[in-house]
C-alpha positions as CSV (number, residue, x, y, z in Angstrom):
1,X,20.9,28.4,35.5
2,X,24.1,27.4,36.2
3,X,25.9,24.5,33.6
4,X,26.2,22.4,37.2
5,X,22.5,22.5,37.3
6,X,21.8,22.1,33.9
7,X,23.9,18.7,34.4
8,X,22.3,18.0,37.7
9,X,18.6,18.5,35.2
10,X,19.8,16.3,32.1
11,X,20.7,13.5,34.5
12,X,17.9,13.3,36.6
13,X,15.3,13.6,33.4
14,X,17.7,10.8,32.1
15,X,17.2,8.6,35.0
16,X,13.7,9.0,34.9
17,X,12.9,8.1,31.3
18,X,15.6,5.4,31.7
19,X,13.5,4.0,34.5
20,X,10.4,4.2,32.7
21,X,11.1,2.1,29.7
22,X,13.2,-0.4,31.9
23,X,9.8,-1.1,33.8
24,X,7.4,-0.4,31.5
25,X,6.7,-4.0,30.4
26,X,3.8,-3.2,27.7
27,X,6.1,-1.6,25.4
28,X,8.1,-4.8,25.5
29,X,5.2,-7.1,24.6
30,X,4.8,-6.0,21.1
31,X,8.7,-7.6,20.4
32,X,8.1,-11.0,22.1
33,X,3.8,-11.4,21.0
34,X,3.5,-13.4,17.6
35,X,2.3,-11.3,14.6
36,X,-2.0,-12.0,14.0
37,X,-2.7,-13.3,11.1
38,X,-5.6,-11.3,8.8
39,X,-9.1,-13.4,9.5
40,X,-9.5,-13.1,5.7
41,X,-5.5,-14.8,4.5
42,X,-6.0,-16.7,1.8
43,X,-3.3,-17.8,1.6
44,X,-1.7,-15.3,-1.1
45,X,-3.3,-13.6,-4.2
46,X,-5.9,-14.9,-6.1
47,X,-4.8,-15.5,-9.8
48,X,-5.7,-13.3,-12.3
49,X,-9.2,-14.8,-14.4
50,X,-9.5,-12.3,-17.3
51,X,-13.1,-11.5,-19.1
52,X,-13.9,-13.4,-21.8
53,X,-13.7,-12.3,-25.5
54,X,-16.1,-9.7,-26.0
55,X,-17.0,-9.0,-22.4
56,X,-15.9,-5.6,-20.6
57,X,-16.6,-3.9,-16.8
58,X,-18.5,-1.2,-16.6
59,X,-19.7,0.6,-12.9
């Protein structure tokens, strides 16, 4: 192969792929769609209640 149609190759696979994500609009959704929310946010961590005096967990 010949570096003219090595070039001729790069180009046209660069074309292509160009074309691909310029079209390709589902890959572009994911930068303009709002981020979900968890069905489960409560709105931050729950505070830390510790075991009363005496108490311990066990399995």
């Amino acid at each position: 192969m010949s570096e003219a149609e090595f070039d001729y190759l790069l180009e046209t696979v660069r074309a292509e792929i160009e074309a691909d994500v310029r079209y390709d609009l589902r890959s572009q959704e994911m930068f303009f769609a709002p981020i979900p929310t968890a069905a489960n946010d409560n709105d931050g961590p729950w505070p830390l209640i510790p075991f009363p005096d005496g108490w311990q967990a066990s399995c």
